[in-house]
N, C-alpha and C positions, 0 to 999 in steps of 0.2 A: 214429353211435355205437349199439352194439346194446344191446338192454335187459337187463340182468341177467340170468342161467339161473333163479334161486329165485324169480322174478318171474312168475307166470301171471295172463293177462290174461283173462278172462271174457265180456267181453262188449263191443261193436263201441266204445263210446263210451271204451272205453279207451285207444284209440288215439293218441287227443290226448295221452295221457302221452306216447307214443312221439315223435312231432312236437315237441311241448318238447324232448324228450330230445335228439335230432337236432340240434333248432335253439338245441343247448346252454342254454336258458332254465332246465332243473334238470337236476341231478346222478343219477346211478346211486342213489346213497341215500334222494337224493326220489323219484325214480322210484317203488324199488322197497318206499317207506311208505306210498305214493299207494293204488298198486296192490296192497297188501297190506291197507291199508282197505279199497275200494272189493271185493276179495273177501269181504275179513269182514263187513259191513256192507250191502254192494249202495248204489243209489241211485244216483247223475251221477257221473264219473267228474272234472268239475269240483270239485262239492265235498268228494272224497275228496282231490285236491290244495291246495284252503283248508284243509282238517281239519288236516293234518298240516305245514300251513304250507312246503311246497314252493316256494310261490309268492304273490306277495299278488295281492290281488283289479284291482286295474289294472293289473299288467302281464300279468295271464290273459288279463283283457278286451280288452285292445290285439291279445295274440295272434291270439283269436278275431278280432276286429274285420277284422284283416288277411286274416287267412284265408278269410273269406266277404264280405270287399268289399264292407263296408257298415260302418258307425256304431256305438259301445258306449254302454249306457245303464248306470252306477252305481249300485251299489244305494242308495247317498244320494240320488243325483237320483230315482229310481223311489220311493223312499220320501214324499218333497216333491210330488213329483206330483199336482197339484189336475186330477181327471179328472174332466169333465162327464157328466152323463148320454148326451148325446145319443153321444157318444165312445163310451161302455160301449154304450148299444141297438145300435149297430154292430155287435156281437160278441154272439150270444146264449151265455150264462154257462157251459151245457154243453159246448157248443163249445170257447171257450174254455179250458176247465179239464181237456177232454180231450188237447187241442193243447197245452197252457200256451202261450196265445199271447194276450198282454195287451196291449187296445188304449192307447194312450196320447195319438194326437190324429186331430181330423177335421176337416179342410177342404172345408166344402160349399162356395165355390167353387171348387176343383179338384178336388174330389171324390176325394181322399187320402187314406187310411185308415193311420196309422203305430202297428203295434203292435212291441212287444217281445216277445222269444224265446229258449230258450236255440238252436233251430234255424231261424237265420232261410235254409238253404237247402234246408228242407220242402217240395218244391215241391208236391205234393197236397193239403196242408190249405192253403196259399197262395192255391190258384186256386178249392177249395172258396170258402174267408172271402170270397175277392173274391163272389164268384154270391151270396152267401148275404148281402153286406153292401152289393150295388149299388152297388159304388164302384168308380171307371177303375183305379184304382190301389194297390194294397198297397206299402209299405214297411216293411219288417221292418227292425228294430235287434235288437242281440245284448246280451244280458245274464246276471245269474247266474242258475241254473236256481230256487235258492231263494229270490231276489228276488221273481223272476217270479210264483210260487208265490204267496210272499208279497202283493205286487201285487193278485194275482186275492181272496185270500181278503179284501183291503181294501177293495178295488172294487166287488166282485160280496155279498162276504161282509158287509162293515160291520166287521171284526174291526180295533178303530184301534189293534190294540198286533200286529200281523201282524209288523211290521217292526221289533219291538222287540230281538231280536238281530240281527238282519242290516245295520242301517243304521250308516253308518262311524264315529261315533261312540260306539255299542255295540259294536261289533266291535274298533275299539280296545282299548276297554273290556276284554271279551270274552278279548283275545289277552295284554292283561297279566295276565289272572288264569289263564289255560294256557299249560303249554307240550307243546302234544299231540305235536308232532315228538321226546319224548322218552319218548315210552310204550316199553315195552320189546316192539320186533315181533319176533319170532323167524322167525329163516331156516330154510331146508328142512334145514341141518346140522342146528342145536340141536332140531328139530322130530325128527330122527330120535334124535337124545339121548335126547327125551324119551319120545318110544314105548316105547324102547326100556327105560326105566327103569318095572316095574309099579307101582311107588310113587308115580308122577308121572305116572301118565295122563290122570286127569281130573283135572288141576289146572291144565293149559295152556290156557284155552277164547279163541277166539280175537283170537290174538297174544296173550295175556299170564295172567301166571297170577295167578287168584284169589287161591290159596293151597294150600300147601304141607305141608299135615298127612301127618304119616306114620301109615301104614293097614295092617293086619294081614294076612297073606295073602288074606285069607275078603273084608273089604273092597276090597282092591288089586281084585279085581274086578268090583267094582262102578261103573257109573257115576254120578260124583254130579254132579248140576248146579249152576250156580254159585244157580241159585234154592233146592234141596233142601239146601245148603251155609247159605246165610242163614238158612234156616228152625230147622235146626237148632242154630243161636247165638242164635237170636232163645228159643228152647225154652228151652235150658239159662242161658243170661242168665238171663232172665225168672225161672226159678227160683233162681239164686243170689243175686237180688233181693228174693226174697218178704221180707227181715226187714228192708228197710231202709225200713222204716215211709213217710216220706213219699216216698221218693224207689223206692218199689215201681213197678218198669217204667219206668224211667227211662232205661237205655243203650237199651231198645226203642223206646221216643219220638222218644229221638237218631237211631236207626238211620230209621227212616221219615222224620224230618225230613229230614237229611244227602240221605238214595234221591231225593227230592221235590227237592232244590235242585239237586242234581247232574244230574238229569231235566233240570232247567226250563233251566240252562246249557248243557247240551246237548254234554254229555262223552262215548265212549264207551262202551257197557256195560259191558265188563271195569273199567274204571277208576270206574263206578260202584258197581259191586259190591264194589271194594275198599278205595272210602271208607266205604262202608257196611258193611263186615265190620269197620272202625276203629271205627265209631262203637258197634256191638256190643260190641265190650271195652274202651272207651276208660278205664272205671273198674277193672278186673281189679284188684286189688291194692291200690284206694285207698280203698275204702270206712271211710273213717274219720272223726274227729270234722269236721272238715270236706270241704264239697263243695266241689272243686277245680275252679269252670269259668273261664274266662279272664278274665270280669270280676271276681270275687272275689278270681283271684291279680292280677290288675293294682290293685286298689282296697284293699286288705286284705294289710300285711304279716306277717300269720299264715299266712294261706294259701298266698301267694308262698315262706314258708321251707319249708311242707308240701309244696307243689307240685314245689319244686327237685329235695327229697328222692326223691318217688314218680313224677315225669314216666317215667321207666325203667323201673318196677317190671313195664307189660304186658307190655316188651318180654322181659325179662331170665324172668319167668314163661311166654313163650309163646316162647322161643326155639329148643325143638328140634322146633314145630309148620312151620319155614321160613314162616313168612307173606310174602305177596308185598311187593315193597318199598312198592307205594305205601300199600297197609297200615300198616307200621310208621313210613312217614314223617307220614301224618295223625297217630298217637297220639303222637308224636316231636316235631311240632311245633305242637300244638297251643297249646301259650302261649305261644309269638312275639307278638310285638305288628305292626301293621303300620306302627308310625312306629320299631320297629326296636328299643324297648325293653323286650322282651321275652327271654326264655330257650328252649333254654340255645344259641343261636347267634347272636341278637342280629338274626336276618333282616330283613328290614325287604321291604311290597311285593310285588313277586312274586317274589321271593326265598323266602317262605315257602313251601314245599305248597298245591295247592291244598286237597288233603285236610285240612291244618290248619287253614285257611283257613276253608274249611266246618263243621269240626269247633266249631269256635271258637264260630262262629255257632250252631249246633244246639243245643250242649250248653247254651249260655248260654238261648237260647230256652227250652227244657225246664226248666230251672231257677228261670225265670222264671214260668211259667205253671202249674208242677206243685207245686211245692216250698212250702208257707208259709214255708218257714224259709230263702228267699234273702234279700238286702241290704233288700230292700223289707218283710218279712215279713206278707208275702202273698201269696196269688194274682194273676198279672196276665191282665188279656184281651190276647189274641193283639197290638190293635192297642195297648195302654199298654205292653207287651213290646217292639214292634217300635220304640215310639218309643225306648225305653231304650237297643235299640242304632246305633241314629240318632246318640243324643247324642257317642257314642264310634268313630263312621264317621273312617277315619282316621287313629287314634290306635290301639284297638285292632282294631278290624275291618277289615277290606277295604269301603271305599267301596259299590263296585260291587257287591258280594253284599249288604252291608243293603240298596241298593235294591232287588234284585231276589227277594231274600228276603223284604221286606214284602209285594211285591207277590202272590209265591208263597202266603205263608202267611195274611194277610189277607183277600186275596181267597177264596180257599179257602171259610172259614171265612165270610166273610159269603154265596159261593154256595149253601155247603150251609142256611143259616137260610131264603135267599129259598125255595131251592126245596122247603124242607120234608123233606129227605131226608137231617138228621142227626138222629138219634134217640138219648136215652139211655137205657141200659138200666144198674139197679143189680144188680149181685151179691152176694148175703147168703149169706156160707159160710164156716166158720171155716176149713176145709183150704186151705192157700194151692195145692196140688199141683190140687183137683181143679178151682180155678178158672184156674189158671194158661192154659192151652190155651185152654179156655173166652172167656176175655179176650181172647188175643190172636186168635181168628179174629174175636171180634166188631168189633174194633177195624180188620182188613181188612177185613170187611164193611160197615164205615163208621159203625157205633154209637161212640158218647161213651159208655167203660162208667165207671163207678164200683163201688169194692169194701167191703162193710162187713165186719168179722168177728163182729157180735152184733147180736142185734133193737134193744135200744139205742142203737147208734150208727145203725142204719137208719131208725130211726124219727127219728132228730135231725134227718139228711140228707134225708132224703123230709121233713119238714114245713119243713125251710127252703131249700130245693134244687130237691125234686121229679125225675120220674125219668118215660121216656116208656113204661117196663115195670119189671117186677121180677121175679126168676129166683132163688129161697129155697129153701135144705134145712130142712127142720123141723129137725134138730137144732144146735140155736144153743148149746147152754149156757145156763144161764141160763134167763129165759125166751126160751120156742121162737118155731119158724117160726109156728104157729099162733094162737101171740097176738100177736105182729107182725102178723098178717094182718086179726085181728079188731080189732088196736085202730086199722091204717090205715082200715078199712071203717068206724071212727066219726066221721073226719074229712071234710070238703072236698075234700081234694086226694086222698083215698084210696078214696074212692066206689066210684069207674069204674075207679080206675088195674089196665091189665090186670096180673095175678098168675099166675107159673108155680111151681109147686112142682117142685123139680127134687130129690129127695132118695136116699140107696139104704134109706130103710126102702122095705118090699114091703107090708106088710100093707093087705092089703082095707079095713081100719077107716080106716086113716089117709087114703086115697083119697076116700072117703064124705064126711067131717068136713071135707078140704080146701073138697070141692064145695060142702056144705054153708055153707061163708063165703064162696062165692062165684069160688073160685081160676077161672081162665081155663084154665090146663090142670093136671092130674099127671103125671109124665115120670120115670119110674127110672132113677137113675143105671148104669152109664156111656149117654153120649148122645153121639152124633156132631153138634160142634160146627157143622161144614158145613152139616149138615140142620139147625138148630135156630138158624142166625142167621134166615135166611128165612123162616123162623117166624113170628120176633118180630118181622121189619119187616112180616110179614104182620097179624099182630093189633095191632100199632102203626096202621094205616094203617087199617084198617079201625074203629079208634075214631074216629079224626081225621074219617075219611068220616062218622060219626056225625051227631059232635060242632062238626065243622067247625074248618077249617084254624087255626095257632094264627098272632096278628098278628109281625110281625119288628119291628125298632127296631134304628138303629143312625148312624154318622157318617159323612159323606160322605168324610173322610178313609179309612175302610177299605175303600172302592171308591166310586168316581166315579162319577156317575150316568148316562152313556154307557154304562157296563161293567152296572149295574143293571140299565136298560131292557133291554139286549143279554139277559140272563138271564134277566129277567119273560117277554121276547117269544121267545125259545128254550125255556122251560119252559113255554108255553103256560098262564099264570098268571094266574087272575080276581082281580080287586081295586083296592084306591087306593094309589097309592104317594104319600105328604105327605111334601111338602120344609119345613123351617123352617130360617129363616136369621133373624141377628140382629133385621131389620126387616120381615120380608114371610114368608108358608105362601103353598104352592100345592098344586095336584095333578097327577096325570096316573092315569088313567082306564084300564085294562088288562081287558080281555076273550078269554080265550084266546090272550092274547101280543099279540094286538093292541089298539092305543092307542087306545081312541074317544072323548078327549077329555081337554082341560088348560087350567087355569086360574093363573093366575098374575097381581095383585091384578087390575086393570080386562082382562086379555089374556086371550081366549080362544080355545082350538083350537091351531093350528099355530103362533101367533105364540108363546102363552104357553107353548110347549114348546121354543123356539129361545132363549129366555129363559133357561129352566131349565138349560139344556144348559150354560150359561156358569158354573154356581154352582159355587163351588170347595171354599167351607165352609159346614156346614151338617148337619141332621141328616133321619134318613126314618127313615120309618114308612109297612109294608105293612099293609093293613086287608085281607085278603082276603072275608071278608062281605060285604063293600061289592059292590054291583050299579051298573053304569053304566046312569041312562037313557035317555039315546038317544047317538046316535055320532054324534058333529060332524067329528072326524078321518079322511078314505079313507086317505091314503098308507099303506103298510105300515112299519112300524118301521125297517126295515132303508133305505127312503128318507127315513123324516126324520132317522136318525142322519145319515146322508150329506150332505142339506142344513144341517145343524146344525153338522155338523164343518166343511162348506165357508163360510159366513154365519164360523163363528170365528176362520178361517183370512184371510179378505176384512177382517176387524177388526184381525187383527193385524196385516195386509198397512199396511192404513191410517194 
């Protein structure tokens, strides 16, 4: 059976689609989605066949299996895999990782060295591994390239969540919340359609289209990217937000959340970009007495009758812009419920979008944490948010994404505290237009901004808030920048706090008088946002270096303390990290990422860190002041997660 004509194959490992093809195991259609990925995307020409669900993962691996006459390893069994040291010293890690050729067992007496591979008929790195590993014999098994992958980064790496999509149970997971084999691929016809139409050039990017805006002669020839595409809904958003008081930058929140989940799932980009172009307007038309996000309309029958009403309203306003479907399908179904009671189709599962799906999740997120005036009428931290939709996993949300969602946004958010590299910076400006930009680059550059519109309200927020800069136009109304300034330099918290005057007065006087109270810099407006984030994480950081590092606090629930350690010792981070649990404090002892000691009550060293490693709940606390004095621990981090994880594994065996 010959492969398709609009089918172009790229590169040698493609082949394998053609052998299926042949050996009738998929169709002309899977064929040529495979290979239609595997051109837009690059990567194994295997997982362009899992992507698009041509095939499932055991009868690929059978395929292979036969084909190179020898044995398939699962990615569930590869995930399960208790790999001893002496196993991995077999293989040194570059090697390894060069090849992806993951050992998996060793028999000193037969001197048998059995790794896994996606090529186990490599004959060159084969014979290499054998001289390099002393052993009679190699046995190569065949498995999936991103197992493998995975595998190595768990082995060699320490990374205990490697396998966190890939193992069969997630993958399940995984394939009920997509149906990637229904992305819209475009053939070499519709592909010359579209050339062919100037209005629809840059809107096809590959296989599928972003969106569908119509464009003025002068634009038509422009190339827009599906990035300079978002940027520009993210602009114009963001400014037809500036009046909605609490809920200022709100569909922007959405949109990064939505970007960030649909990343972490592991969707294609075109289909990321067009749940996140949903999440951009998912309010268009509703900004009204109430916020319609999918917990409100399922728990509140005011909002469910608003919601009926205006669910249509982006649609029906942005309908001669063509937006791509799965665009209009996230804002369309985003208040579905997932046990099916929900509107206006009653979906249930994966029946709903995944964009809606996501949408669901995000906005509610956003809502939660931005808004005082949701259900709670408060602000929630990221990890009281996530428990919120924990509660309604199932009912309204998609199971599987609140898990993987907490773990996305949680974790985040407790990485950025360890490593000291979330900063906030306050905006004092009454112009919403000139802060607007302003905001949203600092917020890519990874600042917590805050926005006040008068000295007043900044001075409330800085004494009971605090802020890790402050970026003030002297003209406030009222009273100005300048007695904001001098009345923060009478407090505690306002001492040291660095101070940028960012204003468009010019006058020489007003410069002098800043310096005069101390300001950290004067910058005349307009200023390029780009240059002026880097700035501020510069004269952030350099307080800190001062002042010294500020301590973290937080629950064991918002990251495990495996994934901690993993972070302390990759950030190369001095200090104490204090465990407390109902009955017992301990420590563990961190110097430049490495661990030179742990305590835990009568346990010390190695033992009271194997201890540690088992605690589920509980709360920490970074002291980074703290000096260890002497080092009782050699092993490196990344060995005693490994023995830590393996001792847990032996316990549950038991």
């Amino acid at each position: 059976m010959p492969p398709p004509r609009n089918a172009t194959v790229t590169s040698g490992f493609a082949k394998l689609a053609e052998r299926l093809l042949e050996a009738g195991k998929i169709d002309n259609a899977q064929y040529e989605a495979a290979v239609t990925q595997h051109n837009s995307f690059g990567g194994r020409i295997e997982e362009a066949l899992l992507e698009v669900q041509a095939i499932s993962e055991p009868e690929l691996l059978k395929f292979l299996a036969a084909h190179y006459r020898t044995r398939f390893v699962s990615t569930e069994k590869l995930s399960k895999a208790d790999i001893d040291r002496l196993t991995l010293d077999k293989v040194p890690r570059k090697f390894a990782e060069q090849h992806q050729i993951m050992p998996v067992l060793y028999d000193p007496d037969s001197q048998v060295l059995s790794v896994v591979t996606p090529d186990p008929d490599n004959v060159e790195p084969m014979r290499e591994l054998q001289l390099v590993s002393q052993v009679k014999e190699i046995r190569a098994f065949v498995a999936r390239p991103a197992a493998v992958k995975a595998a190595l980064a768990k082995g060699y790496g320490g990374d205990i969540h490697a396998f966190g999509v890939l193992d069969r149970s997630a993958h399940e997971q995984f394939k009920s919340m997509l149906n990637v084999y229904e992305r819209n691929l475009i053939s070499d016809e519709e592909m010359a359609r579209s050339l062919a139409d100037t209005n629809t050039r840059e809107r096809n990017l590959s296989g599928d289209a972003l969106a569908k805006a119509p464009a003025s002669k002068a634009a038509a020839s422009t190339a827009a990217s599906a990035e300079s595409y978002l940027e520009v809904l993210n602009v114009l958003v963001s400014l037809l937000e500036n009046s909605r008081n609490e809920l200022r930058g709100h569909s922007g929140h959405v949109a990064r959340i939505a970007k960030k989940l649909c990343e972490r799932v592991g969707i294609a980009k075109v289909e990321v970009a067009a749940i996140t172009a949903a999440a951009y307007l998912h309010d268009i038309g509703k900004m009204g007495a109430y916020h319609l996000t999918s917990l409100n309309v399922a728990e509140y029958e005011g909002h469910r009758v608003a919601a009926e009403k205006a669910y249509q309203t982006p649609k029906r306003l942005l309908e001669s812009c063509g937006l791509a479907d799965a665009t209009l399908a996230a804002m369309e179904s985003m208040y579905e419920r997932y046990d099916g009671k929900g509107f206006p189709g009653a979906a249930s599962g994966k029946d709903i979008p995944l964009g809606g799906r996501v949408l669901a999740l995000a906005d509610t997120y956003a809502d939660l944490t931005q808004n005082p005036r949701n259900p709670f009428r408060k602000t929630l931290r990221p990890l009281e948010a996530c428990e919120v939709l924990a509660k309604h996993k199932g009912t309204i949300f998609d199971p599987n994404l609140v898990d993987l969602f907490r773990l996305a946004m949680t974790g985040d958010d407790v990485r950025g505290r360890l490593l000291g590299d979330r900063h906030t910076a306050l905006l004092v400006d009454p112009d919403p237009e000139e802060t607007t930009v302003l905001e949203l680059r600092l917020i890519q550059q990874g600042f917590i901004v805050k926005i006040c519109r008068s000295a007043e309200q900044a001075a409330k927020l800085l004494e009971s808030e605090g802020a890790d800069v402050v970026v003030s136009e002297i003209n406030l109304g009222g009273q100005d920048g300048f007695a904001l300034l001098a009345e923060a330099r009478k407090h505690e918290w306002g001492k040291e706090l660095p101070w940028i005057v960012l204003t468009a007065r010019q006058g020489r006087d007003d410069a002098l008088r800043a310096y005069s109270l101390g300001v950290t810099d004067y910058i005349s407006k307009p200023v390029n946002p780009d240059v002026l984030g880097p700035k501020l994480k510069q004269i952030v950081e350099q307080r800190l270096t001062k002042s010294g590092p500020r301590g973290v606090s937080g629950n064991l629930s918002e990251m495990a303390l495996p994934d901690i350690v993993q972070v302390l010792w990759h950030g190369r981070k001095t200090g104490s990290l204090r465990i407390r649990t109902k009955n017992d404090t301990g420590e563990i002892h961190f110097v430049d990422g490495n661990i030179w000691n742990a305590l835990w009550g009568r346990l010390r060293g190695e033992e009271a860190f194997y201890v540690m490693l088992t605690i589920a709940e509980g709360d920490f606390a970074l002291s980074p002041a703290f000096r260890a004095p002497t080092r009782v621990v050699e092993p490196s981090p990344e060995q005693l997660l490994l023995e830590g994880m393996r001792r847990m594994d032996e316990g549950q065996k038991g």
